[in-house]
C-alpha positions, -999 to +999 in steps of 0.1 A: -244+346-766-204+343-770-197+317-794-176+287-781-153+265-804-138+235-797-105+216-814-107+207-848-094+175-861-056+193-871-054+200-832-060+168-822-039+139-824-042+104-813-035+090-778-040+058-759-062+059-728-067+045-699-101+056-682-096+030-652-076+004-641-083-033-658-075-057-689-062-045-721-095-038-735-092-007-712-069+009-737-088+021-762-074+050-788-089+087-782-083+120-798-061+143-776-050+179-777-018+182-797+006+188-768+028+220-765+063+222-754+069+237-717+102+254-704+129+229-710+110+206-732+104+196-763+075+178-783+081+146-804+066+137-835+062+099-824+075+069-850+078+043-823+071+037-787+085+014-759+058-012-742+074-026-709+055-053-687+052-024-661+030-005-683+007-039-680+011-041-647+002-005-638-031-006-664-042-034-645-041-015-613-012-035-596+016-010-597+000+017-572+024+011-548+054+018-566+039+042-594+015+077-588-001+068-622-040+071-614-064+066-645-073+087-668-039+084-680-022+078-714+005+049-704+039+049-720+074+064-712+099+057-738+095+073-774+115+073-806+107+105-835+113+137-848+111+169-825+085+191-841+089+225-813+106+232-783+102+254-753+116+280-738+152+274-731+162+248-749+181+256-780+166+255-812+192+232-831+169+204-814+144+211-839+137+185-864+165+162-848+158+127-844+153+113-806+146+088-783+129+103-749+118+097-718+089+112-710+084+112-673+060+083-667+030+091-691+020+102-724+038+075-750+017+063-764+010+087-788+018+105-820+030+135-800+047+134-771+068+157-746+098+155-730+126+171-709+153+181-728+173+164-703+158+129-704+166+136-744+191+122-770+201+126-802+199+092-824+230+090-842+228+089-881+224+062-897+208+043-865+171+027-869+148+050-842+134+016-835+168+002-825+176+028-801+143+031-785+142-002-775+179+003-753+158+033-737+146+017-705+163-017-705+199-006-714+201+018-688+185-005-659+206-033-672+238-012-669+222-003-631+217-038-621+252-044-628+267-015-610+245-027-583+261-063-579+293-053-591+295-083-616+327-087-632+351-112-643+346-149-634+311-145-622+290-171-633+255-149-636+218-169-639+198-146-656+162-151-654+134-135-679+169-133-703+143-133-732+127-103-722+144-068-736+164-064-706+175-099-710+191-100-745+208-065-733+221-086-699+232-116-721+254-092-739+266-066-716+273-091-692+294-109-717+314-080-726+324-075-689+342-112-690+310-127-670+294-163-677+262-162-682+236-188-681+204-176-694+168-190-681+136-186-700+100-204-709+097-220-740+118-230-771+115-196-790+129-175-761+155-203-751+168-199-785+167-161-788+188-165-755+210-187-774+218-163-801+220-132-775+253-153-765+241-171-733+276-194-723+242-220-715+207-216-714+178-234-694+141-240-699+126-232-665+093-244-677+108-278-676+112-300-645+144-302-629+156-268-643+176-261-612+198-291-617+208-279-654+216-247-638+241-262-614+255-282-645+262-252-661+277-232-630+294-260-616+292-266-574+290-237-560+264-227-580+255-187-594+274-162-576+250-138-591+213-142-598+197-113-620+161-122-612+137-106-637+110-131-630+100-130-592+080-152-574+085-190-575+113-190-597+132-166-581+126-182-547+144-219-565+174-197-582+182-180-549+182-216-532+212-228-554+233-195-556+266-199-541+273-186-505+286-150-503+265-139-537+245-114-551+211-115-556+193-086-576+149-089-570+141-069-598+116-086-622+082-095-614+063-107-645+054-140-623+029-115-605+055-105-572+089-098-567+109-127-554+105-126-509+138-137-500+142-148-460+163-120-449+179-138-419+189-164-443+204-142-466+228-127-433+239-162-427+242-170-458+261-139-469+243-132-498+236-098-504+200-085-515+187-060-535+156-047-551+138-028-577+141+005-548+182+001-559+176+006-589+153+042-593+169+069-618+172+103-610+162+134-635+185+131-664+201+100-656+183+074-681+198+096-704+233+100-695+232+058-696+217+055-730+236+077-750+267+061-744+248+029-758+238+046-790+277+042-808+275+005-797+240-001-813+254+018-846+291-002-849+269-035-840+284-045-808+252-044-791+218-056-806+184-057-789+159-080-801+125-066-810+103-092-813+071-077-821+063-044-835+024-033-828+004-003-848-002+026-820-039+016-823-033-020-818-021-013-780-046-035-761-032-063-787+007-056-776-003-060-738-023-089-740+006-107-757+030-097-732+006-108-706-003-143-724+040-146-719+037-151-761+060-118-766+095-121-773+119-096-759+111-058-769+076-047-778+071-019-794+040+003-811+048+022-839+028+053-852+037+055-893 
């Protein structure tokens, strides 16, 4: 009989799974092959992963449309840590370099992880891992949606979900391009972490008559932009007191949909529409947005807001927080 063997515990390291699509208890830790770097990657000694709302949304089987992600998967895209290897053709100077990554989809939650050497970038010295992982998705999306609109000075902006990690980045960035911004959230907490993002105003949409405090703040005309990172509902009542001749931006859809705007109304209004399909990066491209982000982060002119910080093990806790809406901006798991 030929003896068989199977991984020992230093070959293994641990992973989050999803066996099938459901609630958060369907992420349960598991032991997984230590991954190896392919051509043109790299692997990543994991510190600290990114959670998004996607990730919830895909676990619980409601993202097939937009995302190939079929259980058994391990969920997670952005990760912050230490390349351990690389592969063939990438140089070897990345080796033991600190990183944020993208990692395609899949596999970040984890204490090893691999990554293109393209969807890769150096953390500058000096700069918390944590810091910069958190600017990995929502920095470069945010800087997207506004290329999208093409906001600029004198627009009076309603950003809705401005708690969430994309938000606090919006709040900012959109500040620094001479934009108003009024900032909408649910809740005390997140109205006042909108606050100290630099929102020009902020409004409780949880509260009655929320509408009306946004046309306070943005005068007659109303928006000329709305960022909506909601959906449903709410984005439905900010689109029906934007100004004539806006833009609108469907993007968000923690409410359970993206916002359905009438089409024909939006022609005769002159509003123009767009959507989360806008918005799609190609190979590389997450990348070339973030890095530039990195020097900001370091000299302080840009600060994302992580709000709760989760141990890797602990990932069916970090979802079920973001779905209970009890999360605050970024949410991320850590692995030391």
């Amino acid at each position: 009989m030929t003896p068989t063997t199977s991984p020992t515990w230093p070959d293994l390291v641990l992973a989050i799974e999803v066996s099938r699509f459901g609630g958060p208890d369907v992420l349960r830790p598991a032991a997984a092959p230590d991954p190896v770097a392919g051509p043109g990657e790299l692997v990543v000694a994991v510190s600290a992963s990114d959670v998004m709302f996607v990730d919830t949304a895909i676990r619980a089987g409601r993202g097939t449309a937009f995302f190939p992600i079929r259980p058994p998967y391990v969920p997670g895209s952005g990760v912050a840590g230490v390349v351990t290897s690389v592969g063939d053709g990438v140089d070897g100077d990345w080796a033991g370099r600190t990183v944020i990554a993208h990692t395609g989809g899949t596999g970040g939650y984890a204490e090893r992880a691999v990554a293109a050497v393209g969807d890769t970038v150096a953390v500058p010295d000096g700069l918390d891992p944590r810091d910069a992982v958190a600017v990995m998705h929502d920095g470069p999306t945010a800087l997207r949606v506004i290329r999208v609109t093409g906001i600029g000075p004198g627009d009076e902006v309603l950003v809705l979900g401005a708690a969430g990690g994309m938000g606090i980045l919006l709040v900012q960035l959109l500040r620094a391009r001479g934009a108003r911004v009024i900032g909408a959230a649910r809740g005390q907490a997140k109205v006042d972490a909108v606050a100290a993002a630099g929102a020009d105003a902020v409004v409780d949409y949880g509260r009655p008559g929320w509408t009306d405090e946004v046309r306070k703040a943005a005068g007659a005309g109303g928006p000329t932009v709305v960022l909506d990172g909601a959906g449903g509902q709410l984005g439905l009542d900010a689109y029906a007191i934007m100004a004539d001749g806006g833009r609108f931006s469907a993007h968000g859809a923690p409410s359970g949909s993206f916002a359905v705007l009438d089409r024909d109304d939006a022609r005769r209004r002159n509003i123009t529409v767009t959507g989360i399909g806008d918005l799609q990066a190609r190979p590389g491209e997450r990348a070339d947005l973030a890095r530039p982000l990195l020097p900001d982060l370091l000299a302080g002119k840009l600060r994302p807001l992580i709000g709760q910080v989760f141990p890797l093990a602990e990932a069916a806790r970090a979802h079920r927080r973001m779905e209970d809406r009890d999360a605050i901006a970024k949410t991320l798991l850590t692995s030391a």
